[in-house]
C-alpha positions as CSV (number, residue, x, y, z in Angstrom):
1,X,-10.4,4.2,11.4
2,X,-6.9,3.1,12.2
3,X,-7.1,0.8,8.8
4,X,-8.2,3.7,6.5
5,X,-5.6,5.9,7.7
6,X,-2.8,3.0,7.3
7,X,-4.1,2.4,4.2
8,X,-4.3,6.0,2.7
9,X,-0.6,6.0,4.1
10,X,0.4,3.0,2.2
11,X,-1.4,4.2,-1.1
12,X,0.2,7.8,-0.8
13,X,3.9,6.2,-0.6
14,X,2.8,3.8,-3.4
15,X,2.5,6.9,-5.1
16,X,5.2,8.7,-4.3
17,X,7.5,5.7,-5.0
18,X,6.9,6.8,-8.8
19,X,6.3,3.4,-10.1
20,X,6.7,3.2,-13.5
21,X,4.7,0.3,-14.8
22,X,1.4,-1.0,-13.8
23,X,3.3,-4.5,-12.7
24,X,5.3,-2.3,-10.3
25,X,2.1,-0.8,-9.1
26,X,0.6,-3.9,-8.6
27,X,3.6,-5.5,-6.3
28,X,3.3,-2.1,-4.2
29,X,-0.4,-2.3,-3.7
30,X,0.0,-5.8,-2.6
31,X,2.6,-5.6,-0.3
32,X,0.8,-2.9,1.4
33,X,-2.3,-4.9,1.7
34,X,0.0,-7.8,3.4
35,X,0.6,-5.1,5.9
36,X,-2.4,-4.2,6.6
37,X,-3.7,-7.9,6.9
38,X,-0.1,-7.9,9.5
39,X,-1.9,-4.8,11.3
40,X,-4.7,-6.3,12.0
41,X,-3.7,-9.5,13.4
């Protein structure tokens, strides 16, 4: 439970960042899934 919500956090500032291309997106999301895997270890 603790993933999904750190996840919906991370996808929600992602978000709210306002990225404006689909590369920018794609360094968010993967940053936040480095700190999830960080999270979980």
């Amino acid at each position: 439970m603790r993933n999904q919500w750190i996840l919906l956090t991370l996808t929600a500032l992602a978000l709210l960042a306002g990225c404006n291309t689909v590369q920018g997106i794609g360094k968010d999301i993967e940053k936040g899934g480095a700190a999830i895997q960080r999270a979980t270890h």
